[in-house]
ChimeraX commands (.cxc) that place a marker at each C-alpha (Angstrom):
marker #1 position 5.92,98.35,-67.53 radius 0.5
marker #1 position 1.96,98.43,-67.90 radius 0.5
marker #1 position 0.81,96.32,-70.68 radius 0.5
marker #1 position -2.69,96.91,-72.08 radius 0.5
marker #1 position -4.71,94.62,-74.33 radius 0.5
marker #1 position -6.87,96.60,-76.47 radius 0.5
marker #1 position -9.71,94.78,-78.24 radius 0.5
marker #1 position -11.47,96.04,-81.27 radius 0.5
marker #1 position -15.40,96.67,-80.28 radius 0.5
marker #1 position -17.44,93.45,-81.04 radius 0.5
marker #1 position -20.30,95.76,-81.83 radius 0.5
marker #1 position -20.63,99.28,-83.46 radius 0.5
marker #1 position -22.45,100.22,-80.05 radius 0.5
marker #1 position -18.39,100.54,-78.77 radius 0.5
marker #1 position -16.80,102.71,-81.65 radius 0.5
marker #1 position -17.22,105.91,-80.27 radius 0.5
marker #1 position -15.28,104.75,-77.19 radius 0.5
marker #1 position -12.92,102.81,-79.62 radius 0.5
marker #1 position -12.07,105.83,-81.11 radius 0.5
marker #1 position -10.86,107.29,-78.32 radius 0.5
marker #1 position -7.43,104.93,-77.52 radius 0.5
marker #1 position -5.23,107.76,-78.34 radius 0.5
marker #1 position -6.25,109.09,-74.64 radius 0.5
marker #1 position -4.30,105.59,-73.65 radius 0.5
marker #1 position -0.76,107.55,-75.08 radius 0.5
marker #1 position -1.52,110.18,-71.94 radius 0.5
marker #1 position -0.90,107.77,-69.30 radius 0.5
marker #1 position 2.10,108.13,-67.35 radius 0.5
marker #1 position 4.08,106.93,-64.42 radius 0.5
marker #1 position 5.45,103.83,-66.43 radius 0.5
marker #1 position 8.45,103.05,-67.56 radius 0.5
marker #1 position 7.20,101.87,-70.51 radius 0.5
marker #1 position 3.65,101.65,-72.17 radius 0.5
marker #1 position 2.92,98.90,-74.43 radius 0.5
marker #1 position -0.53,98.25,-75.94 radius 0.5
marker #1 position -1.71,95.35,-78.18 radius 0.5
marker #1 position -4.72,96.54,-80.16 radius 0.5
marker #1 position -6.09,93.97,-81.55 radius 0.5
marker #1 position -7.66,94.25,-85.66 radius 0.5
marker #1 position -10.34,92.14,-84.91 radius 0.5
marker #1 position -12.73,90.96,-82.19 radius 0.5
marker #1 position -11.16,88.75,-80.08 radius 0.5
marker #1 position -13.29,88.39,-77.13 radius 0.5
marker #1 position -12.13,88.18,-73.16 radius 0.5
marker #1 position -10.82,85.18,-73.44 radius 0.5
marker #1 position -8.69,85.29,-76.69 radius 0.5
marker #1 position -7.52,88.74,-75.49 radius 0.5
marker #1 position -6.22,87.72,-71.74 radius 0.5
marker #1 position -4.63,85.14,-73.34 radius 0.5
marker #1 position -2.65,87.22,-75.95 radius 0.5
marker #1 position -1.74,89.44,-72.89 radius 0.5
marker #1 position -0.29,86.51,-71.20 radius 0.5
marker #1 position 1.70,84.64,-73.80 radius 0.5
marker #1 position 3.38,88.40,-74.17 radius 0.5
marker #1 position 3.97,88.74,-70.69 radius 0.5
marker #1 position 5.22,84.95,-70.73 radius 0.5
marker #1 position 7.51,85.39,-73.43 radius 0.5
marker #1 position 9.47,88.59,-72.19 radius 0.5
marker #1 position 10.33,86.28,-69.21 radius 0.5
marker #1 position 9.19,88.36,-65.81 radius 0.5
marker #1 position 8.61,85.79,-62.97 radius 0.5
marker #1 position 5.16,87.85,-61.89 radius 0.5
marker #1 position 2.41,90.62,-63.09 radius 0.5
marker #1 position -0.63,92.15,-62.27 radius 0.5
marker #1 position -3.96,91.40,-64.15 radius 0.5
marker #1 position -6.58,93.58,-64.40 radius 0.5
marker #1 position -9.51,94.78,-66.32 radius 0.5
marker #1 position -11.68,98.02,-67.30 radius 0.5
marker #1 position -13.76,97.68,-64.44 radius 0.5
marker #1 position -11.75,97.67,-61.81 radius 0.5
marker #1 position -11.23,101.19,-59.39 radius 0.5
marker #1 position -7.96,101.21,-57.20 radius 0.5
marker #1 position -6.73,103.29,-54.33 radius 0.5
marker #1 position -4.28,105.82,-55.49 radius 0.5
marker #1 position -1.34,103.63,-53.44 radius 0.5
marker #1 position -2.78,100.23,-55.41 radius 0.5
marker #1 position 0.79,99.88,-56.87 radius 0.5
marker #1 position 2.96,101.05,-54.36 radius 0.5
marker #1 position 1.19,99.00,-51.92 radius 0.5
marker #1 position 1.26,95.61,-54.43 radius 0.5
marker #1 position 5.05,95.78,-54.96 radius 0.5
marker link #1:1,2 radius 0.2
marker link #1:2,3 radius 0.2
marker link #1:3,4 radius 0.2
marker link #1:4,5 radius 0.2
marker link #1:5,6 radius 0.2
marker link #1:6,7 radius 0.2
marker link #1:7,8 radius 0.2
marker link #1:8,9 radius 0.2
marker link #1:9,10 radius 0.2
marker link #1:10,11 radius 0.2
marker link #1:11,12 radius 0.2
marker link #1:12,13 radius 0.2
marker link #1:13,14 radius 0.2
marker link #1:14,15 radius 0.2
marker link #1:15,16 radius 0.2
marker link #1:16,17 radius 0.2
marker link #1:17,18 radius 0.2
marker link #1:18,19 radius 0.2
marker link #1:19,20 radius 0.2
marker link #1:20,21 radius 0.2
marker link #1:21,22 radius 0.2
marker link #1:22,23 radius 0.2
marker link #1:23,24 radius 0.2
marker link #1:24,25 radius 0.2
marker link #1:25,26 radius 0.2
marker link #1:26,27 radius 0.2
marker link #1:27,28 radius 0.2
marker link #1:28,29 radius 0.2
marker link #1:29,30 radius 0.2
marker link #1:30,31 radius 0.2
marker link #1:31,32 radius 0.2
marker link #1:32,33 radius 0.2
marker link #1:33,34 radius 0.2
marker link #1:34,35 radius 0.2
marker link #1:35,36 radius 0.2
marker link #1:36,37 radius 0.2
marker link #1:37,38 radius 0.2
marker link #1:38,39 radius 0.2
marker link #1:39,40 radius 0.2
marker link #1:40,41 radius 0.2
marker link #1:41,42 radius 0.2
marker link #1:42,43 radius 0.2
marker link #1:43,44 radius 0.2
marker link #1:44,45 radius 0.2
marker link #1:45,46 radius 0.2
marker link #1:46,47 radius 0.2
marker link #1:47,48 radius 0.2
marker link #1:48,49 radius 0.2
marker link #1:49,50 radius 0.2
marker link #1:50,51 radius 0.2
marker link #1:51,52 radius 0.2
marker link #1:52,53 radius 0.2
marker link #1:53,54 radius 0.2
marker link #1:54,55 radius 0.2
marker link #1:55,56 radius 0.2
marker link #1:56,57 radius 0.2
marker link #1:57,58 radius 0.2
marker link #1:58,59 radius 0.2
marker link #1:59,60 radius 0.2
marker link #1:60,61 radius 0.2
marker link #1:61,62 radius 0.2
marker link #1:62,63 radius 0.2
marker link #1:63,64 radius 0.2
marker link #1:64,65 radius 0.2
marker link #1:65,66 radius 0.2
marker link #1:66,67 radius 0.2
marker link #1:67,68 radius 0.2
marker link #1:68,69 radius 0.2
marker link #1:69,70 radius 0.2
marker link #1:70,71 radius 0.2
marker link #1:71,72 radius 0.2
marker link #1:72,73 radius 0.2
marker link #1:73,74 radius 0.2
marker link #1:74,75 radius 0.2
marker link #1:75,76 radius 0.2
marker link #1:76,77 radius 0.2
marker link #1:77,78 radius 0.2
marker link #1:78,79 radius 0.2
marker link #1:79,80 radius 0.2
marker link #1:80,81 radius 0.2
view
Protein backbone atom coordinates (compact mmCIF):
# COMPACT_ATOMS: atom_id res chain seq x y z
CA UNK A 1 0.00 0.00 0.00
CA UNK A 2 1.67 3.54 -0.70
CA UNK A 3 0.12 6.19 1.32
CA UNK A 4 0.63 9.82 0.23
CA UNK A 5 -0.01 12.96 2.26
CA UNK A 6 -0.98 15.67 0.05
CA UNK A 7 -0.85 19.21 1.47
CA UNK A 8 -2.70 22.12 0.08
CA UNK A 9 0.07 24.86 -1.22
CA UNK A 10 0.82 27.36 1.67
CA UNK A 11 1.32 29.92 -1.04
CA UNK A 12 -0.32 30.64 -4.49
CA UNK A 13 3.41 30.32 -5.85
CA UNK A 14 2.41 26.18 -5.58
CA UNK A 15 -1.11 26.07 -7.34
CA UNK A 16 -0.10 25.34 -10.62
CA UNK A 17 1.69 22.23 -9.30
CA UNK A 18 -1.35 21.71 -6.90
CA UNK A 19 -3.41 21.41 -9.69
CA UNK A 20 -1.81 18.78 -11.05
CA UNK A 21 -2.58 15.72 -8.21
CA UNK A 22 -4.72 13.95 -10.61
CA UNK A 23 -1.20 12.76 -12.24
CA UNK A 24 -0.93 10.99 -8.52
CA UNK A 25 -4.17 8.50 -9.83
CA UNK A 26 -1.41 7.22 -12.68
CA UNK A 27 0.82 5.61 -10.30
CA UNK A 28 0.92 2.02 -10.27
CA UNK A 29 2.57 -1.04 -8.88
CA UNK A 30 0.53 -0.80 -5.53
CA UNK A 31 -1.87 -2.67 -4.23
CA UNK A 32 -3.61 0.05 -3.15
CA UNK A 33 -3.21 3.94 -3.42
CA UNK A 34 -4.45 6.05 -0.73
CA UNK A 35 -3.92 9.83 -0.58
CA UNK A 36 -4.90 12.32 2.18
CA UNK A 37 -5.21 15.76 0.61
CA UNK A 38 -5.41 17.94 2.99
CA UNK A 39 -8.16 21.37 2.63
CA UNK A 40 -5.92 23.49 4.26
CA UNK A 41 -2.24 24.25 4.92
CA UNK A 42 -0.97 22.08 7.27
CA UNK A 43 2.67 22.41 7.16
CA UNK A 44 5.50 19.39 7.38
CA UNK A 45 4.95 18.77 10.56
CA UNK A 46 1.09 18.63 10.93
CA UNK A 47 1.11 16.62 7.66
CA UNK A 48 3.78 13.70 8.72
CA UNK A 49 1.92 13.48 11.58
CA UNK A 50 -1.56 12.91 9.96
CA UNK A 51 0.33 10.29 7.79
CA UNK A 52 1.39 8.53 10.84
CA UNK A 53 -1.62 8.41 13.10
CA UNK A 54 -3.23 6.73 9.69
CA UNK A 55 -0.59 4.40 9.30
CA UNK A 56 -0.80 3.80 13.23
CA UNK A 57 -4.32 3.20 13.29
CA UNK A 58 -4.64 0.52 10.39
CA UNK A 59 -2.24 -1.48 12.68
CA UNK A 60 0.99 -2.51 10.30
CA UNK A 61 4.01 -3.19 12.63
CA UNK A 62 6.44 -1.06 9.99
CA UNK A 63 6.48 1.57 6.88
CA UNK A 64 8.53 3.55 4.85
CA UNK A 65 8.69 7.43 5.13
CA UNK A 66 9.55 9.53 2.58
CA UNK A 67 9.24 12.87 1.00
CA UNK A 68 9.12 14.84 -2.50
CA UNK A 69 12.66 15.17 -2.61
CA UNK A 70 13.89 12.10 -2.39
CA UNK A 71 15.28 10.01 -5.89
CA UNK A 72 15.50 6.09 -5.47
CA UNK A 73 17.08 3.33 -7.45
CA UNK A 74 14.56 1.56 -9.50
CA UNK A 75 15.09 -1.75 -6.95
CA UNK A 76 14.52 0.89 -3.76
CA UNK A 77 11.52 -1.34 -2.77
CA UNK A 78 12.43 -4.62 -3.69
CA UNK A 79 15.65 -4.14 -2.05
CA UNK A 80 13.87 -2.51 1.41
CA UNK A 81 11.48 -5.47 1.87
Amino acid sequence: MLVIGLDFPPSEHYQDFFKKKECLHTIQSFKEIIILEAERNLGVVANCNRLYDYVQKQGYDSYIFTEDDNEFAPIFLEYIN
